[in-house]
C-alpha positions as CSV (number, residue, x, y, z in Angstrom):
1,X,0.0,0.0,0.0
2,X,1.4,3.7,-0.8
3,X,-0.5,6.7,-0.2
4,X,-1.4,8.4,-3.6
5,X,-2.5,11.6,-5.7
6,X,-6.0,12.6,-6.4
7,X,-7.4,15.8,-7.8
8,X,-11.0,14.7,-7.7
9,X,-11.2,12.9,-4.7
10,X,-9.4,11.8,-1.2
11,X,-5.4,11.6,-1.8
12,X,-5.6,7.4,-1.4
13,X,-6.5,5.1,-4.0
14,X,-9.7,3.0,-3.4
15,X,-10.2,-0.3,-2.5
16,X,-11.9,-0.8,-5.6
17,X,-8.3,-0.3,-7.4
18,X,-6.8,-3.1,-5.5
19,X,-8.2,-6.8,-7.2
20,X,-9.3,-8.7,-4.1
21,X,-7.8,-12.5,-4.0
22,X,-9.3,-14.6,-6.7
23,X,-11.5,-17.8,-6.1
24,X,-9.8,-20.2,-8.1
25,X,-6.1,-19.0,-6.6
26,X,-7.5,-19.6,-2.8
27,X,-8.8,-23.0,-3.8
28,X,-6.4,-24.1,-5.5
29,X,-3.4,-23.1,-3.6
30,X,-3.6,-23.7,0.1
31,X,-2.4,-20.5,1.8
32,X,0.0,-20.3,4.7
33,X,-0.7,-18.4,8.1
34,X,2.3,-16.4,8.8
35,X,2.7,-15.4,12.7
36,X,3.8,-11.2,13.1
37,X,7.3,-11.2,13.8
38,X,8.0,-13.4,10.7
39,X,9.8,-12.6,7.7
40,X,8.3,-13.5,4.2
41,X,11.6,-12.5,2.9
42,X,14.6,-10.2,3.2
43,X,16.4,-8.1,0.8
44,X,19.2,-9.8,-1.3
45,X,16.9,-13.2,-1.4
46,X,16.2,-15.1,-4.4
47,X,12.9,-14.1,-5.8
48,X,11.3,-17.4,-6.7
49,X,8.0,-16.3,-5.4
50,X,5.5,-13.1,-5.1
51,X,2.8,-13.3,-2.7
52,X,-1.5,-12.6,-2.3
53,X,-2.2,-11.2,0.8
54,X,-5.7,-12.5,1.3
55,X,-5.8,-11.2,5.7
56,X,-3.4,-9.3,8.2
57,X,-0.7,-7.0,7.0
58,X,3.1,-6.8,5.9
59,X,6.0,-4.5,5.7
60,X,8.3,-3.9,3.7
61,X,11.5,-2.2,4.4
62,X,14.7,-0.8,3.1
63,X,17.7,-0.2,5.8
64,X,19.8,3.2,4.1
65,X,23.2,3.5,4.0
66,X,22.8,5.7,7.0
67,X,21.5,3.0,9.0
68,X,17.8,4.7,8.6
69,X,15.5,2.3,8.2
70,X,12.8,3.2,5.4
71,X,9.2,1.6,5.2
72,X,8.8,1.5,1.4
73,X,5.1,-0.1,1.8
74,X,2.6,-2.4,3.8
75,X,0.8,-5.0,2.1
76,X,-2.4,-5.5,3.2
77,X,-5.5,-7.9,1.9
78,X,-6.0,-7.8,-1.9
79,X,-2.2,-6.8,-2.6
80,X,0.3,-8.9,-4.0
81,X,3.6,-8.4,-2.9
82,X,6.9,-9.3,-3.7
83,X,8.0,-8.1,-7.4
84,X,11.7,-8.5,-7.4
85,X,14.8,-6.2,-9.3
86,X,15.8,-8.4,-11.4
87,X,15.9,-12.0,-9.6
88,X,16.4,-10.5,-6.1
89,X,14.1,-9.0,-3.8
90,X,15.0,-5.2,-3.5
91,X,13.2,-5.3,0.3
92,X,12.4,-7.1,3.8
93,X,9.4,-7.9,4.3
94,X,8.2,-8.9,7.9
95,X,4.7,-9.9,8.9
96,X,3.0,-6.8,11.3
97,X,-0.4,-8.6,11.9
98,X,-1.1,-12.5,11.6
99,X,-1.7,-13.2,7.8
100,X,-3.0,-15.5,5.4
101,X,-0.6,-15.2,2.6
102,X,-0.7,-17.3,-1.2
103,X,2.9,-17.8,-2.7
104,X,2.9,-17.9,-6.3
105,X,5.3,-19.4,-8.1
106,X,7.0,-16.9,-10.4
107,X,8.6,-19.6,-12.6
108,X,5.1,-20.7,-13.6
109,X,4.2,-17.7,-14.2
110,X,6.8,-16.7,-16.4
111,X,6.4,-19.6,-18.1
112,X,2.9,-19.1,-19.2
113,X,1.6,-22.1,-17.1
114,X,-0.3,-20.5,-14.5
115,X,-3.8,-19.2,-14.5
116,X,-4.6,-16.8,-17.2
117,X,-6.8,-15.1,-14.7
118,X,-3.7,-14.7,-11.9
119,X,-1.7,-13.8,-15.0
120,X,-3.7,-11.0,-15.6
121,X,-4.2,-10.1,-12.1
122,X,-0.3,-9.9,-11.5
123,X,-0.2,-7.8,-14.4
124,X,-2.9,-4.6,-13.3
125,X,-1.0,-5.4,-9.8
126,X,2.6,-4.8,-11.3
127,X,1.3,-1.5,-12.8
128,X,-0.6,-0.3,-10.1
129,X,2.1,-0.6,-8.0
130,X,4.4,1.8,-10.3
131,X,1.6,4.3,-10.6
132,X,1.1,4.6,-7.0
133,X,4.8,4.8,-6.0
134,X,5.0,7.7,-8.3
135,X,2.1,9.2,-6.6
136,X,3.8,8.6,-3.4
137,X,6.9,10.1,-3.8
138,X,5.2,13.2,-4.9
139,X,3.3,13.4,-2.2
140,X,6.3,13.1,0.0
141,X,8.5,15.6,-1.4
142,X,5.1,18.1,-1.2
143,X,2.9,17.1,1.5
144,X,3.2,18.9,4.8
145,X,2.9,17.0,8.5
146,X,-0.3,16.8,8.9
147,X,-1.1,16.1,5.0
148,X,0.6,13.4,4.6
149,X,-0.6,11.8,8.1
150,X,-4.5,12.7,7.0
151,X,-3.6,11.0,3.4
152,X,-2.2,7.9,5.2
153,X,-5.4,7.4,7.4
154,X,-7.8,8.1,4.3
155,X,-6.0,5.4,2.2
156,X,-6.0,3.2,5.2
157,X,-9.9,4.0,5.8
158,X,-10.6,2.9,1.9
159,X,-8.8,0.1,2.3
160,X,-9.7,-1.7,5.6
161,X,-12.5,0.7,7.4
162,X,-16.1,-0.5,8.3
163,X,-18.9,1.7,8.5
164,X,-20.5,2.6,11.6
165,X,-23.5,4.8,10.4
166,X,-21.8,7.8,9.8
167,X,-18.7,7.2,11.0
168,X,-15.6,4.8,9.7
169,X,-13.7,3.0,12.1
170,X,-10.0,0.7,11.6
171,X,-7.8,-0.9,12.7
172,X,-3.9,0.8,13.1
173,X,-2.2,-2.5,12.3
174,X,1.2,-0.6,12.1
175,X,3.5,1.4,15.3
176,X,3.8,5.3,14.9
177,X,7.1,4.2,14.1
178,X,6.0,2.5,11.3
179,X,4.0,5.2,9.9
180,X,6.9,7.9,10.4
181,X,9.5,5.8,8.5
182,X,6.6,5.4,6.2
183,X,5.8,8.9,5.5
184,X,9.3,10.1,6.3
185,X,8.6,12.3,9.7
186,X,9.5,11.4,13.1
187,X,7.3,9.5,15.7
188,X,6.7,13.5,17.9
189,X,5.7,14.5,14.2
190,X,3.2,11.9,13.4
191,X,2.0,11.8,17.7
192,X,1.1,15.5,17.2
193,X,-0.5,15.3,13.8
194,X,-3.0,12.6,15.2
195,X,-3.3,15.1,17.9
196,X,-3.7,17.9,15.8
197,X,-6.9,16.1,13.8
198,X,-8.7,15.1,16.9
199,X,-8.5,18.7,17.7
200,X,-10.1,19.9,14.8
201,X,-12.7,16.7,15.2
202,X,-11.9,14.8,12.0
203,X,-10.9,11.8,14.3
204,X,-10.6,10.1,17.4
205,X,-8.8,7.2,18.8
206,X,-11.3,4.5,20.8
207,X,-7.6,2.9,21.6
208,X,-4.0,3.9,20.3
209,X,-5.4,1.7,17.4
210,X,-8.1,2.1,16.8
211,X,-9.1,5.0,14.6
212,X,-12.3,6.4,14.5
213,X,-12.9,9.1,11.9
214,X,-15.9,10.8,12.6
215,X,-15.9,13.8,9.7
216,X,-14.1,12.5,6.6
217,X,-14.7,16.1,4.4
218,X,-12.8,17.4,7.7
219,X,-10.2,14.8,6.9
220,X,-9.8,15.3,3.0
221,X,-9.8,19.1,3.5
222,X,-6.7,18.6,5.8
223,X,-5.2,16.0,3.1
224,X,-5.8,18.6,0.1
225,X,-4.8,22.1,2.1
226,X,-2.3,23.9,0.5
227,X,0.8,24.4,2.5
């Protein structure tokens, strides 16, 4: 997941955009509950697999030559994850929230053997994921604070928020730590940006996460301000 660039709309793609898992894949490949605290893979790894996430969440990271660590995305249900540089994984990627995960063989893939329907599903997937990092790392180079922790929660309400009447609760499956690596801040940054917006009423926080938003226009005006 990477928070993107909308002119019409919320500054998060929808989770409309992101194909949920396919039938025939989940019943035809058994997939593997992976505890948090595991790796899927780390960077430098062979890349013989990519990987459906079909419940929980991932992250993937990249440590600088600084020793920063940078969270490049999370995979959460409906992504698939994993698209190497060349026949290497470019990232870690650690499980943050029990998952249900498919591996998918890239060899059959390649190959022309797998599912047509997975084939084409890997394909929107690959090129979603290039759009969207684009979108990101504009909105990172522009985004105030506050903008880009608004954006964050928006894409995160799209993605995995229920409705309760007029409100739209979530889970925060990731640390402020994660989300400040994520967005590139620092955890006071992102504490006082959550504080900031349940000042001005766009959210609340039932516990540290769990994240009530209770006026989303509130919520995309703060995303969309101008600096």
């Amino acid at each position: 997941m990477y928070v993107t660039l909308s002119s019409k709309q919320a500054p998060a793609f929808l989770a409309s955009d992101v194909d949920q898992p396919c039938r025939s894949v989940v019943t035809s490949l058994s997939p593997r509950r992976h505890e948090a605290g595991t790796h899927l893979f780390r960077e430098g790894d062979e890349a013989t697999h990519v990987y459906e996430v079909l419940s929980g969440a991932l992250r993937l990271t990249r440590v600088l030559k600084n020793g920063r660590r940078q969270v490049i995305a999370f995979g959460l249900p409906g992504d698939i994850i994993g698209f190497p540089n060349g026949d290497l994984h470019h990232t870690d990627c650690d499980v943050i929230a029990t998952a249900e995960i498919v591996a998918l063989r890239r060899r059959t893939l390649e190959t022309g053997e797998g599912d047509p329907e997975t084939h084409k599903r890997l394909l929107r997937a690959a090129l979603h994921e290039i759009s969207a990092m684009q979108d990101h790392f504009m909105m990172l180079a522009r985004k105030s604070a506050i903008r880009k922790v608004a954006s964050f929660l928006i894409a995160l309400s799209q993605r995995t928020g229920k409705p309760i009447g007029n409100y739209t609760t979530f889970p925060l499956l990731m640390s402020r730590a994660d989300i400040a690596d994520f967005l590139g801040l620092t955890i006071e940054t992102v504490s006082r940006s959550f504080s900031l917006l349940r000042k001005n009423g766009a959210i609340t926080l039932e516990t540290p996460q769990i994240v009530l938003i209770k006026d989303m226009q509130a919520l995309i005006d703060v995303s969309q301000d101008t600096d």
